[in-house]
N, C-alpha and C positions, 0 to 999 in steps of 0.2 A: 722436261717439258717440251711439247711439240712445237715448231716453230708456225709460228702465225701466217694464215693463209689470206688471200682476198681472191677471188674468181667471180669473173662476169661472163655471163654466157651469152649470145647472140642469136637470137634464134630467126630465122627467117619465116613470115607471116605469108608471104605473097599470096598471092590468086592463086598461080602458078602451083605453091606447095600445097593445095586443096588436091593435085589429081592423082593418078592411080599409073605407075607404070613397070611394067615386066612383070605382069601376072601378079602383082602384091595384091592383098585384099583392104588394104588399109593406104591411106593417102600417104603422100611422100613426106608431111608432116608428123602427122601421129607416128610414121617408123622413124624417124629421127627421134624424136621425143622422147623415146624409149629409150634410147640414151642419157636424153637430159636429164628423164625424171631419176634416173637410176645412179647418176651422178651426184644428183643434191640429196638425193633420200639418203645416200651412203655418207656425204657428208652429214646430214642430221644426225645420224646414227651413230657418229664416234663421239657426238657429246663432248664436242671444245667448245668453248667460247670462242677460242683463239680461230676458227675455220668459217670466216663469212663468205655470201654468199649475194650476188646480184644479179639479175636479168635485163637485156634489153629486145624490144623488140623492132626488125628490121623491115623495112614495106609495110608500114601498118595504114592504118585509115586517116588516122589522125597523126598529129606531130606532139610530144612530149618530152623537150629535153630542155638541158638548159642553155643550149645556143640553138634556140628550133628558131630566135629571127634571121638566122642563115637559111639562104634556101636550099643550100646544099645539104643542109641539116634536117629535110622535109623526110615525113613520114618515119621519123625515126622515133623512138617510146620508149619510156625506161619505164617498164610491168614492177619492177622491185629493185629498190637502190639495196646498198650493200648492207648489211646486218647480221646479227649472232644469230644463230638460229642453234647451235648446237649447246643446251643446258644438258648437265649432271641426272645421270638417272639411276634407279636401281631396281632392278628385276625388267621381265619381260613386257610385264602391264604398263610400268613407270616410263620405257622407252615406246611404247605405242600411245602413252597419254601427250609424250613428249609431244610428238608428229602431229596427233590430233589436237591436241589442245594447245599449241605454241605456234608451230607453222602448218596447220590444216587450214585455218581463215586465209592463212595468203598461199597454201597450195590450193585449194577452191577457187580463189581469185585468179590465177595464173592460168588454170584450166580454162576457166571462161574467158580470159582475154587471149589465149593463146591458142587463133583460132585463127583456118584461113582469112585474108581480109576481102577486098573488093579490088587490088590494085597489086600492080608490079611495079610501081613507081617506088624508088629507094636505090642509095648507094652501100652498099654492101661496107666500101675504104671509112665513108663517113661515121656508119656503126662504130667501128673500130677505133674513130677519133672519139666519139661519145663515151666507150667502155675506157680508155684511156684517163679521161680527165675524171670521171667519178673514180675509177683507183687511187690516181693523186691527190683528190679531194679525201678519201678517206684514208688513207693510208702513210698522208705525208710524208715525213722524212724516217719513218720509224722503218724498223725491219721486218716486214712481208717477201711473201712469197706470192707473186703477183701471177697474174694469167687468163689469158682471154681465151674464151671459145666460140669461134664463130662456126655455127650448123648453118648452111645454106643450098640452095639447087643450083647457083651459079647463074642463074638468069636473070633477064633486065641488063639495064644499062650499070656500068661499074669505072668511076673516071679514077687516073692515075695522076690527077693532077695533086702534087705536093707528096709525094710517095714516100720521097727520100727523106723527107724531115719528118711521116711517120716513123719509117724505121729506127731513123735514128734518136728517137723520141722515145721507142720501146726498147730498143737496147740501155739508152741508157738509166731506163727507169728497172732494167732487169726483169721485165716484162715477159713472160713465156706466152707466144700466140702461137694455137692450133686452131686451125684449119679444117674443118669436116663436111664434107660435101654429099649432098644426095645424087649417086650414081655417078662420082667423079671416076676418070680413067684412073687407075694404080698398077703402075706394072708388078710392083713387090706383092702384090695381093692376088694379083692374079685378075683385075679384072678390067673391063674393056666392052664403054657402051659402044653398039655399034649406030650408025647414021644417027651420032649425033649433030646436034644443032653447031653451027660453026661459031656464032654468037658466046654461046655455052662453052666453045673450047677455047674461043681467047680467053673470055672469063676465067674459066680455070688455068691457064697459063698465068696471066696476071697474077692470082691469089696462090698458085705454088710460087712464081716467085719471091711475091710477098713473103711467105711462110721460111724461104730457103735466105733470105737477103736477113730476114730478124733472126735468123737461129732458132727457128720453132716447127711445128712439123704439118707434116698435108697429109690428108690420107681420104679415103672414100669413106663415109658413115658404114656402111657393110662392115668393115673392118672393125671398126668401132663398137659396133654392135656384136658382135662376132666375140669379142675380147671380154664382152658383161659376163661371160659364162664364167671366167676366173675367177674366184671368192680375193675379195680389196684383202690386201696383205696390210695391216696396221704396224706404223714403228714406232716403235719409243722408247725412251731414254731408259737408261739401268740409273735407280738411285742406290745409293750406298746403303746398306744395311750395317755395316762396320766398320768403324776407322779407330785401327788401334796396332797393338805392337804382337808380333810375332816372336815367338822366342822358345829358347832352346834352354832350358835352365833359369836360375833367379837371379836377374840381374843386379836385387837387391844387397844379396849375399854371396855374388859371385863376381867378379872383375870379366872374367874369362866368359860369362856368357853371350848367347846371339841375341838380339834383339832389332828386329827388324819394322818399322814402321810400312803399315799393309794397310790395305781397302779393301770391299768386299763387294761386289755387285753381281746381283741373277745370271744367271747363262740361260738359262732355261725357263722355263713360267710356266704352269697350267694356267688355258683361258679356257673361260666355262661360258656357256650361253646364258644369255639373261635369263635368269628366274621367274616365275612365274607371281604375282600378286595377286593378291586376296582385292575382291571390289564385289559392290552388289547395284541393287539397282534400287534408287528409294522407290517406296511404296509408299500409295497415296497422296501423292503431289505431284503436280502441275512442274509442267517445263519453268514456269517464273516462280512460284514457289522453290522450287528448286534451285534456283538461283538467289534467293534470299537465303536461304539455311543449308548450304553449300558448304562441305567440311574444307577446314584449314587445310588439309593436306592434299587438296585438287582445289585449284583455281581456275575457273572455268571462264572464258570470253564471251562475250557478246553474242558473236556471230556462228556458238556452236549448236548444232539440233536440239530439238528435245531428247531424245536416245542421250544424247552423253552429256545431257544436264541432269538425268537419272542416275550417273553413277557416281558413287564415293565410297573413297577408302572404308577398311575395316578398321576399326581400333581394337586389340586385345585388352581386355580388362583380368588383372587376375584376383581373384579371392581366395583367402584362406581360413580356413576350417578346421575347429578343436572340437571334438566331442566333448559336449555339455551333461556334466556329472551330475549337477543337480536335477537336470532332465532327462531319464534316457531315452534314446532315439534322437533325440534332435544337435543341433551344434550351433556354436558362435563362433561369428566371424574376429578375427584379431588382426594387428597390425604386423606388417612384415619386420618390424623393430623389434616389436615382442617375441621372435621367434630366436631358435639359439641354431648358428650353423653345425652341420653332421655333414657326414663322408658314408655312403655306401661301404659295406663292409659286407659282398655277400649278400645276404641278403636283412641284413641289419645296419640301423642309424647308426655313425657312431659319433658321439658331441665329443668337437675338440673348443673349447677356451679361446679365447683371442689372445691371452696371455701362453699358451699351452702352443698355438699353434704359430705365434712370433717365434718361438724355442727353436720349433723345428723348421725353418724359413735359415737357409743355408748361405752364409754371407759368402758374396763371391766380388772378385774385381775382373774389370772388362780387359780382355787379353786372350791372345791364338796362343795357347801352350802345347809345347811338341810335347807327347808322349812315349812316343815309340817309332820304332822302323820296321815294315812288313814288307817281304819280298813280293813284289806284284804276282809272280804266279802263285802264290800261296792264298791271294785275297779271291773271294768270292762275288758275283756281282750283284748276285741276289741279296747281299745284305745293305743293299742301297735303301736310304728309309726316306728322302726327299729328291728336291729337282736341285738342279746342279745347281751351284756360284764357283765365280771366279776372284781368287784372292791375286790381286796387283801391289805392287809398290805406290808409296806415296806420288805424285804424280808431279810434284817440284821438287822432292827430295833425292838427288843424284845417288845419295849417298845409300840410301836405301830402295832403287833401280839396281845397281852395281853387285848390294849385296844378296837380294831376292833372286837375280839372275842367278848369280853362284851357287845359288842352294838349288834352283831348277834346274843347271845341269848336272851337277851332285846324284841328285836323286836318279833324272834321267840314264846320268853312267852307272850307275848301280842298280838298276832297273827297282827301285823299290820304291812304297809310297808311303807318305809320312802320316802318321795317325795323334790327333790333334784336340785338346780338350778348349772349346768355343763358348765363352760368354760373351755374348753381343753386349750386355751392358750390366751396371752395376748391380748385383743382388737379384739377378737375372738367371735361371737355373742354367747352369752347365750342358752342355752338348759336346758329343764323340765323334769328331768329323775326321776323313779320309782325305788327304792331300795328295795328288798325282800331278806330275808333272805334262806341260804340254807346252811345246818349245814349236812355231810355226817360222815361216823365213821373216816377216816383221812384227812379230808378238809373243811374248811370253805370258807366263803366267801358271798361277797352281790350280786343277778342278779340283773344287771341294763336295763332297757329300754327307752325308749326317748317318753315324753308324748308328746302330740298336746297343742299348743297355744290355747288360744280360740279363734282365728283367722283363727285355721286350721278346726277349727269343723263348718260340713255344718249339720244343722237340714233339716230335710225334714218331708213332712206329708203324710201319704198314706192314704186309705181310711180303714175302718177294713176288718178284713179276715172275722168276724163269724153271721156278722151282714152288712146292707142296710140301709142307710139314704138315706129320699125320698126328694125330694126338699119342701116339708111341713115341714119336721122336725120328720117326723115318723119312724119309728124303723121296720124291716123288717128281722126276722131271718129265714124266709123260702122264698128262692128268688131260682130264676133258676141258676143265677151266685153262690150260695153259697151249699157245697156239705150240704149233709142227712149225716143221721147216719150209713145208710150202705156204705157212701160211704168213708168215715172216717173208717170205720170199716174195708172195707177193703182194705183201704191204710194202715194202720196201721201193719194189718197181713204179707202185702205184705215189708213192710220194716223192720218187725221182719225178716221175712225168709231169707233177704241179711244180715243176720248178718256176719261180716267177723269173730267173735268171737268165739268159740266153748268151750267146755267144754267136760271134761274127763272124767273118769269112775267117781272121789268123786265128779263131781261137778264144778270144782277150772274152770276159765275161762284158756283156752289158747289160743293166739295169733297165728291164722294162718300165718302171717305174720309177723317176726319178724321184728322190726325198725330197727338193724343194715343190716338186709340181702335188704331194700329197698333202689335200685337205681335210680339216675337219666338218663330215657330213653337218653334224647338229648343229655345232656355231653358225656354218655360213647359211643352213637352212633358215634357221629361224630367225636369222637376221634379215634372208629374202622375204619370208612371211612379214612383217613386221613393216617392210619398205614397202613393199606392195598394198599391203593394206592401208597405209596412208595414201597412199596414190589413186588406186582405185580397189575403194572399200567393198563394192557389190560385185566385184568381177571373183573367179574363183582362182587358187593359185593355181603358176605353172607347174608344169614337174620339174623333177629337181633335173640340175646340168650332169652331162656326161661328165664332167670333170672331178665332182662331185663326189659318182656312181661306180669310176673307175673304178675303185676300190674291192666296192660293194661286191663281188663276186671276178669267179675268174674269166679271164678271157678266153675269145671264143676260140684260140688255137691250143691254148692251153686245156678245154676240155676236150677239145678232139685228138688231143696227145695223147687224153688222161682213158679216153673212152674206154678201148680197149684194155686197159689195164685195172680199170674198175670193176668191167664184166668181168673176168679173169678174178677180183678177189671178191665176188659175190659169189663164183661159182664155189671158190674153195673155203670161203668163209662159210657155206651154207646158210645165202642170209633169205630170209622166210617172212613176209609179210602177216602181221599179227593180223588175225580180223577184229575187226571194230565191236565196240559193247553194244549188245543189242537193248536195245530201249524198251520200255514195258511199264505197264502199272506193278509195281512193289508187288503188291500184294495176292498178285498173280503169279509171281513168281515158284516154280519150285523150284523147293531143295534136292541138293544131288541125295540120288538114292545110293546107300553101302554095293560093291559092287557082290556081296550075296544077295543080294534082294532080298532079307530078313526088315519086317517090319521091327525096328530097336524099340519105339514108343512106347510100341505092341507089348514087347513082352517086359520090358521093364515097368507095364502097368499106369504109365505117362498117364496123366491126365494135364489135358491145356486149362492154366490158369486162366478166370473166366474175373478174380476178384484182385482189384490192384489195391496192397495194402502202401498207407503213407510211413511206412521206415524204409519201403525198399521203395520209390516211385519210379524212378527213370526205366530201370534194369525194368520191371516187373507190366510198364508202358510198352519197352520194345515186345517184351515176350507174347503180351496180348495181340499185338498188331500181326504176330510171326505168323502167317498161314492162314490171316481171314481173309476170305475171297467175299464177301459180301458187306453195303456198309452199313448194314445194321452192327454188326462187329463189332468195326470201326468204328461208328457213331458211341456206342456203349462203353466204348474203351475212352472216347473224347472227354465225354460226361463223368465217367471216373475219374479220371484226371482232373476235371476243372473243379468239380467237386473236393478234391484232393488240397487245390491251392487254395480256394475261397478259405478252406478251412483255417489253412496254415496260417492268413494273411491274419485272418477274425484274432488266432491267437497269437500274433505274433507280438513279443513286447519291446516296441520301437521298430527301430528296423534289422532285428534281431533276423528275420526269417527272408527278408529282402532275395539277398541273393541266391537263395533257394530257390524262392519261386523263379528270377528271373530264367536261369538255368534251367526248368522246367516248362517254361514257356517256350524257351530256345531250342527244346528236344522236341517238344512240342509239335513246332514249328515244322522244323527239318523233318518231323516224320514225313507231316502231314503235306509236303511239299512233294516228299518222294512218293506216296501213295494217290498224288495227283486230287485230294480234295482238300482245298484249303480253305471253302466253304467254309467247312467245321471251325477250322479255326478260327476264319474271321468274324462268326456269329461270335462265339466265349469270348472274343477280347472286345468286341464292341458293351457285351453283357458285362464285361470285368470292368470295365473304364466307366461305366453309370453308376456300377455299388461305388466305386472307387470315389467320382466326385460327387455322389451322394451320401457321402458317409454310412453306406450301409455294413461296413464290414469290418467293426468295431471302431471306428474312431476316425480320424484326419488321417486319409493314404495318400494323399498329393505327392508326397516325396517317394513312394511307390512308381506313383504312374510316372513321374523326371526319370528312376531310372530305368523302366521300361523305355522309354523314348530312346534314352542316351545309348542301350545296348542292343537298339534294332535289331529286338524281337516284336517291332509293330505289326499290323495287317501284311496278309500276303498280297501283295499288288500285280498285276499283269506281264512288269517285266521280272516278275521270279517264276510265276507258275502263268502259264497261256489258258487254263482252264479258271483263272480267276476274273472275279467281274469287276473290280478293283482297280480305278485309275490310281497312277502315283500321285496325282492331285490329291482325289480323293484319301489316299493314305496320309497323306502330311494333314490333312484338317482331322482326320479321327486321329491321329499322333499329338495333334495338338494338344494343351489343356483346353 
């Protein structure tokens, strides 16, 4: 569990931070803010309870606190006392309902009060006694992690009277205060306003000492802002997945075996970016209506738009379905108690018993049993089938410290890893995990990984890279599929010069790239999408950061290394730009002619089938459409066909013939897409859906036209063919029933 935070921010209102200077385009408030908002959205965004969060504001118009009958205490505002704001989410939707529908009402509010004021009247020291007592007011004697941040431009009056009994106030409340200044001097940053205000430079002398007297830090906003470009590195605790004994033999029936008490926690983790959820938007009703029949699973505020009092969750509903023997065609619905569980088998159910399948339910007890010893060069690393853990000693047990170490250096001097059968817990199935030793100057410990059954291992055979076998049996190592020596030659050059590795003046390789500085693009992107969006929802996003991007492709010394060595294997590669498909009406199309130029048709007496009979429909559809250049043709081939299903449909008994016609409609479809007139088609399916809901075409087809809808083979609409008249609107109401 993460430990509990409380942060009050300070933001500076003045007159002052309304103006504009060294060419920014935006006032020296709104570029600070871009810090603050980026700050709390990320705190929102990890979803503690435990991570509160407060605001005060400094220079304002008004006085709002709870010593505002000091006058020293004037013009100072508390926009938002300290509170949870970080609730439990799941998927992408669930953490942007979060922001919107929890803290959007008072990020909206803060936006509007956190706005230049009319005055520069305020004590910058006195803020800082304000953010002081609402921490100790919330946070009392319990364990936080406390911290101020005061953003300001440094002007105005700033008194140091009672200094000392701040600091020593924040020290010993364990207090961390930073310091962020709009256009302070920093020499570690590199920066240096010039003819500044002298007023401005005591100020900021004062509050670096302040900052350097508490043990807390100063720096320039630039800086600050500068450092958003990093993706927030998230930490957290490893819980235990295992607490149990290690061993070497049965200690039950053996005197002489190991038995070691072990723990087990993560080394490694996949994290995945939020998931996306399912949400719609109700239809027909009103923003308050909407608020009266508002699903359980979105609770929506007071203060939120009509737009996101229209949306609510999806519920999945599932039903199940027996064909109905006394009726055929149709089916009844039964309960999921009634049904009996099966196992895929291929492509068959197969029923096992609840009694049948207790039998084979494999009793197991919770315990690391050594199986074997494998010489590490002999193990492969590609049979790794999960992410790491690390197995420790008990963590008050001396006795099994002492002995865990000795079996790590054991292994270590013998270079081998111990191969290990894993039940986490009782009647729990079994796993085959690898133990390696990993000995650092204050930590031990064994990495564990999760081998393959031989069950999981699929062999497969390729043919060789360097070498041809001929269907004799001959051996063939100069073939046209197999490269030369220069072409090997220079592939090889060419994948030296992507080295991402470099080396320095002695030699020594270094790491363009260091492992810690590499991010995951998708997490930290769409965790920016997400924060932004709550911030400012109508603005569009930025691009993503260089730090990001690094990755994303090589750098620019590294292609100019590679240049020349690229051109060099395109030469020898003979590599040849395909040309593009040329586009065309179908049915325009011809066929390659034989390179005798004998008409084949001709003389084998060819006649074009002009009649599509219903045993052969598909095959005997394409052949009509082969070589008509006109849409009378076309048109006559359409009618054949449609003629073809009404038929099928009139005789079909139940939904005997169902998935024929859909099939038919889906050739249908795709012909008449590729032949550019989809016309056709969507007159016959608008004509099929009227016999359909008029019962003209032997009996009740409604369960027809569901699975038409379901296998979207509907109308052709405008974004499948450009030549259709067909909004996707208009396709969803004629898809309708």
């Amino acid at each position: 569990m993460a430990d509990k935070e409380a942060t009050v921010y300070i933001i500076d209102v003045a007159k002052s931070m309304g103006k504009r200077h060294h060419g920014r385009t935006i006032s020296d408030l709104e570029w600070a803010m871009e810090y603050v908002w980026d700050r709390i959205t990320k705190t929102v965004a990890t979803g503690r309870k435990t991570a509160t969060v407060g605001v005060v504001g400094l220079r304002t118009d008004d006085t709002s606190n709870d010593i505002k009958n000091d006058d020293n205490y004037s013009h100072i505002s508390v926009f938002q006392g300290i509170g949870q704001y970080g609730l439990p989410h799941r998927g992408l939707f669930a953490a942007w309902l979060r922001m919107c529908r929890v803290l959007m009402p008072d990020l909206r509010r803060l936006r509007e009060v956190i706005k230049p004021s009319n005055t520069n009247a305020g004590d910058a020291i006195s803020s800082i006694v304000v953010a002081i007592q609402m921490i100790i007011a919330y946070c009392k004697k319990l364990k936080y992690r406390r911290k101020i941040i005061l953003v300001t431009n440094g002007e105005g009056l700033i008194s140091s009277d009672g200094l000392d009994e701040i600091i020593k106030k924040v020290k010993s409340d364990n207090i961390e205060l930073i310091i962020l200044g709009v256009d302070f001097d920093d020499p570690e940053y590199g920066f240096k306003e010039e003819d500044k205000d002298p007023a401005k430079a005591e100020n900021e002398a004062l509050l670096n000492g302040l900052a350097d007297e508490c043990d807390g830090s100063f720096a320039t906003i630039a800086q600050a802002i500068s450092m958003l470009e990093l993706p927030l590195e998230k930490s957290i605790r490893g819980i235990s997945s295992f607490k149990g004994e290690l061993r070497l033999g049965d200690p039950r029936e053996y005197s002489s075996a190991l038995c070691i008490q072990v723990e087990r926690y993560p080394r490694t983790y996949v994290t995945r970016p939020p998931t996306a959820s399912s949400f719609a938007l109700r239809s027909g009703t009103s923003a308050t209506q909407a608020d009266s029949t508002q699903s359980s699973a979105t609770v929506v505020p007071d203060e939120e738009t009509e737009a996101e009092a229209r949306l609510t969750g999806i519920r999945n509903a599932r039903i199940y379905q027996i064909p109905d023997e006394s009726s055929p065609g149709t089916k009844i619905e039964v309960q999921r108690d009634d049904l009996a569980k099966g196992y895929e088998y291929g492509r068959t159910a197969v029923h096992i018993s609840q009694s049948d399948e207790n039998i084979t339910n494999l009793e197991t007890d919770q315990a690391l049993e050594i199986i074997g010893f494998i010489h590490n060069d002999l193990y492969d690393r590609y049979m790794h089938m999960s992410t790491c853990n690390v197995i420790i000693a008990q963590k008050t047990n001396d006795k099994a410290i002492l002995a865990l170490s000795s079996f790590i250096h054991g292994l270590f001097e013998k270079e081998c890893y111990a191969v290990a059968r894993l039940v986490t817990k009782n009647n729990k199935p079994p796993l085959i995990v690898l133990l390696a030793p990993s000995i650092e100057p204050d930590y031990e410990c064994l990495l564990e990984v999760q081998l393959p059954f031989a069950e999981d291992v699929r062999s497969y055979r390729f043919p060789p890279l360097d070498k041809v076998v001929t269907v004799s049996g001959k051996t063939v190592t100069e073939h046209r599929n197999l490269p030369d020596d220069d072409l090997l030659y220079a592939m090889s050059r060419y994948v030296d010069s992507m080295e991402i590795v470099s080396n320095n003046e002695n030699g020594v390789p270094l790491d363009t790239i260091p492992l810690d500085e590499m991010y995951s693009p998708v997490i930290h992107r769409i965790g920016l999408a997400i924060r932004r969006r709550a911030i400012h929802p109508s603005e569009s996003l930025p691009s993503p950061s260089s730090k990001l991007m690094q990755v994303s492709q090589p750098s620019e010394e590294a292609q100019a290394r590679a240049r020349k060595h690229l051109e060099r294997l395109e030469k020898v590669a003979d590599v040849k730009k395909v040309p593009p498909k040329t586009k065309g009406r179908k049915r325009n199309h011809q066929a390659d002619k034989p390179l005798s130029g004998l008409d084949v048709d001709g003389l084998l007496h060819h006649e074009k089938r002009t009649k599509i009979s219903s045993n052969n429909t598909i095959p005997e559809f394409k052949q009509a459409l082969v070589g008509t250049d006109n849409i009378e043709g076309v048109s006559d081939s359409v009618n054949q066909m449609g003629a073809i299903i009404e038929d099928q449909i009139r005789n079909s008994l139940g939904d005997a013939n169902y998935d024929r016609v859909v099939e038919e409609l889906g050739v249908m479809k795709d012909e008449l897409v590729a032949y550019e007139e989809p016309g056709l088609y969507n007159d016959f399916l608008r004509r099929l859906k009227k016999m359909i809901l008029q019962n003209e075409l032997a009996g009740d087809r409604r369960e027809l036209w569901w699975l038409i809808r379901r296998s979207n083979v509907g109308l052709i609409d405008k974004s499948v063919s450009e030549l259709s008249n067909v909004t996707e609107q208009e396709a969803r109401e004629v898809g309708s029933p």
